[in-house]
C-alpha positions in Angstrom: 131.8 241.6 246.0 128.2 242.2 246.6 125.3 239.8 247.5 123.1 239.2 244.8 120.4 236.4 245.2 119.3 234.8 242.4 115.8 234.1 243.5 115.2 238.2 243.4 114.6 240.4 240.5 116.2 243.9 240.4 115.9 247.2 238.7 118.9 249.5 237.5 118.1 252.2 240.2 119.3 249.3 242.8 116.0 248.4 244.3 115.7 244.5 244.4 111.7 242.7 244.4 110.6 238.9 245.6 107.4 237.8 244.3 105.4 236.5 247.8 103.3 233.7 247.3 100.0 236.1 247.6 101.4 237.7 244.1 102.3 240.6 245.7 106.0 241.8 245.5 108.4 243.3 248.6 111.1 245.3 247.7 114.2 246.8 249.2 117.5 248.3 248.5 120.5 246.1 247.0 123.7 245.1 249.1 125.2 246.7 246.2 123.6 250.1 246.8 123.8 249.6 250.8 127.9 249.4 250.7 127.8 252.3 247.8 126.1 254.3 250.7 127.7 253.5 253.7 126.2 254.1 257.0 122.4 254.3 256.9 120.9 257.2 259.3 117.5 257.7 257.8 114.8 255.8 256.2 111.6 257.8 254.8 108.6 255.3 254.0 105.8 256.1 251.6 102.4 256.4 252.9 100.2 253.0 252.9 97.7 252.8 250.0 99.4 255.3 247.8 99.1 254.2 243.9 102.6 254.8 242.4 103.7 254.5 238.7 106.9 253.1 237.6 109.9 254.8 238.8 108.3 257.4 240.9 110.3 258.2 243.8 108.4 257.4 246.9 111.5 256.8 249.6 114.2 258.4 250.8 117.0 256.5 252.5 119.9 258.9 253.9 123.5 258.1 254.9 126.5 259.8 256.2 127.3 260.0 252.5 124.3 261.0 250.7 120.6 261.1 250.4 119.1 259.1 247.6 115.3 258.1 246.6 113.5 254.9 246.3 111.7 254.4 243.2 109.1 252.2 242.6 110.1 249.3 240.5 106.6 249.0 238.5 103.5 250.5 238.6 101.3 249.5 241.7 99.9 250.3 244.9 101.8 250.3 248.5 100.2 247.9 250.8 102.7 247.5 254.0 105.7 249.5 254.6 108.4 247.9 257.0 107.9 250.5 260.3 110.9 248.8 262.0 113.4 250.6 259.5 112.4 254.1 260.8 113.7 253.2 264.1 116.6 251.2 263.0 117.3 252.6 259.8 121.2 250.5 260.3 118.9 247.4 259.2 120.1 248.6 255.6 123.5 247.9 256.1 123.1 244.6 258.3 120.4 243.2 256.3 119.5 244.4 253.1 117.5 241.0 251.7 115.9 240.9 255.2 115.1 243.1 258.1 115.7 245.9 255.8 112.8 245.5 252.9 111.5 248.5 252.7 107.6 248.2 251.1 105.4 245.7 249.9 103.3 246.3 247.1 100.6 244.9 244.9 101.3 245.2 241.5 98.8 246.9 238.7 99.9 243.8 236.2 102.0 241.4 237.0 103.1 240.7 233.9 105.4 244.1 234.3 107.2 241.8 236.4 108.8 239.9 233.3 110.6 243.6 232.5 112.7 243.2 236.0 116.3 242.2 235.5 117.4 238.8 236.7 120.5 238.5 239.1 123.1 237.5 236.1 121.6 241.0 234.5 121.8 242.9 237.5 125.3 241.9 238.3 126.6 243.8 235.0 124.9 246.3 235.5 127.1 246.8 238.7 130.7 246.3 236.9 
């Protein structure tokens, strides 16, 4: 059974997104996805200040299963990416909620925010 905190919002694509306090939003891959890829070997980052739209794939996280992108939950702009996960890209699978977040991002209207799924949502999505 995977983790899925409640506090977090998630997207089908398996990305999940905490609101900070600043309004800003971090976001990293699910447990769920992390156990669907196994061992993590690589992490790509998007570069800092880049404006993405919603869904565009800006990441790449690799493992001894399969490549697969990061998309961007909502439309925005990338203001930190977490550095740490390029030389320890195993962060994914020991702490996907916490070491392992991959980008923070300020959002173009936070309002999009209210399209996210919820945890209960999220979790039927995964069955």
């Amino acid at each position: 059974m995977s983790n899925i905190p409640a506090e977090l919002k998630y997207v089908k694509s398996h990305e999940w997104i905490r609101v900070e306090d600043d309004g800003t939003v971090t976001v990293g891959v699910t447990d769920y996805a992390q156990q669907q890829l196994g061992d993590v070997v690589f992490v790509e980052l998007p570069e800092v200040d880049t404006e993405v739209g919603d869904g565009d794939d800006i990441a790449v996280v690799e493992s001894v299963k399969a490549a697969s992108d990061i998309y961007a939950p909502l439309p925005g702009k990338i203001i930190a990416v977490n550095e740490a996960l390029v030389d320890a890209p195993e962060k994914v699978n020991e702490d996907p909620y916490g070491e392992a977040w991959f980008f923070r991002m300020e959002l173009a209207n936070a309002d999009d925010l209210n399209e996210l799924l919820s945890a209960d949502d999220y979790a039927a999505e995964c069955e």
